[in-house]
C-alpha positions as CSV (number, residue, x, y, z in Angstrom):
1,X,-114.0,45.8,-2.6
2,X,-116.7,45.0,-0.2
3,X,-118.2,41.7,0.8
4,X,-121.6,42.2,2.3
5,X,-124.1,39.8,4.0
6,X,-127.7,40.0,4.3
7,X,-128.9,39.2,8.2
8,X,-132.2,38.3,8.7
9,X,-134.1,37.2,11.9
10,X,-132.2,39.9,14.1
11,X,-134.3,40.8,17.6
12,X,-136.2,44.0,16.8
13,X,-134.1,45.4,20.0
14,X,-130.5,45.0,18.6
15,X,-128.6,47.9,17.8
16,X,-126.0,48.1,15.2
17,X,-123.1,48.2,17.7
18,X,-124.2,44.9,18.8
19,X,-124.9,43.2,15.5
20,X,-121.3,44.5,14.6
21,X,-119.5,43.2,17.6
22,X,-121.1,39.8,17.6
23,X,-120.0,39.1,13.7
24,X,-116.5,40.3,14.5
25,X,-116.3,37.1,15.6
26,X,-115.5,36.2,11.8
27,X,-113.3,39.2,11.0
28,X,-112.9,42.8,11.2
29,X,-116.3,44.6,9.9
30,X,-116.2,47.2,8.3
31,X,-120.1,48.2,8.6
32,X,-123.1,46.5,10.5
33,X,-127.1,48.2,9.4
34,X,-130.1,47.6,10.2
35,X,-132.8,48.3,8.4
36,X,-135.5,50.1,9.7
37,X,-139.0,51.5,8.8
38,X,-138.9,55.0,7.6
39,X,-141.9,56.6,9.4
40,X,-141.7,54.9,12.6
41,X,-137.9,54.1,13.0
42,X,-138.2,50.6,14.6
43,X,-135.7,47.7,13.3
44,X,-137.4,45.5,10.5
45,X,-135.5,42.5,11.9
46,X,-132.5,42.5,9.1
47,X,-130.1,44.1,8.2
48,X,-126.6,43.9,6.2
49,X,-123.1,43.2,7.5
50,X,-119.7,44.2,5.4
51,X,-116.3,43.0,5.6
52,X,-113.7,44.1,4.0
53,X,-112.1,40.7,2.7
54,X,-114.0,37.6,1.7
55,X,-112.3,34.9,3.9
56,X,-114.1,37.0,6.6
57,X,-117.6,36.9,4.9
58,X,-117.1,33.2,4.0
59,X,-116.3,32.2,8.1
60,X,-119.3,34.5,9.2
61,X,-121.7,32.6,6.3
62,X,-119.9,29.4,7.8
63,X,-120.5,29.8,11.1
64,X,-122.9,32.5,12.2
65,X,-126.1,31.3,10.5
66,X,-128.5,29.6,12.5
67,X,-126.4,31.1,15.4
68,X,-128.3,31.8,18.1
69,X,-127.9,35.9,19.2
70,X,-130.4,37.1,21.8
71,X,-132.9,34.0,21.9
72,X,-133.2,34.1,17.8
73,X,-131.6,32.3,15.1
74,X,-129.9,34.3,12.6
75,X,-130.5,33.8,9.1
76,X,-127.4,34.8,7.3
77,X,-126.3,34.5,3.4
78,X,-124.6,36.4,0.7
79,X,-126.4,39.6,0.2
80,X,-127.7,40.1,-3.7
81,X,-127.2,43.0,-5.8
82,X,-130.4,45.5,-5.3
83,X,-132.4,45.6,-8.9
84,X,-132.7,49.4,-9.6
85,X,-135.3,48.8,-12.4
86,X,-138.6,48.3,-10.0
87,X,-140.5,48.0,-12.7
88,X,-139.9,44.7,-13.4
């Protein structure tokens, strides 16, 4: 199972590489993304971290949000299931 995080705040010139080492810091990550805009391709400023245990996703909540990385504060939390039904 996977333990994901939703990271928001990140500087629009990060790339994944970097988001992934700097929250190693908590554990061993098994993915780092950040979201970007389909047409133009530049960062959206969040992204998603995975671990693969929850102790590591519990330190990272613990004590990387409001961390600051590159002159911004990171916003980080449990990420939330994504609702397929759009309709709502």
């Amino acid at each position: 199972m996977d333990y994901t995080l939703f990271v928001g705040n990140i500087p629009y010139s990060t790339t994944e590489e970097e988001l992934k080492a700097f929250f190693e810091q908590a554990g061993t990550v098994s993915e780092a993304k950040i979201i970007r805009d389909r047409d133009t391709g530049r960062s959206k400023g969040f992204g998603f971290v995975t671990y693969a245990d929850e102790e590591a996703l519990n330190e990272a909540m613990k004590s990387l949000n409001n961390a600051d990385f590159n002159g911004r504060k990171l916003h980080v939390d449990r990420a939330r299931a994504r609702n397929k039904d759009l309709s709502q």
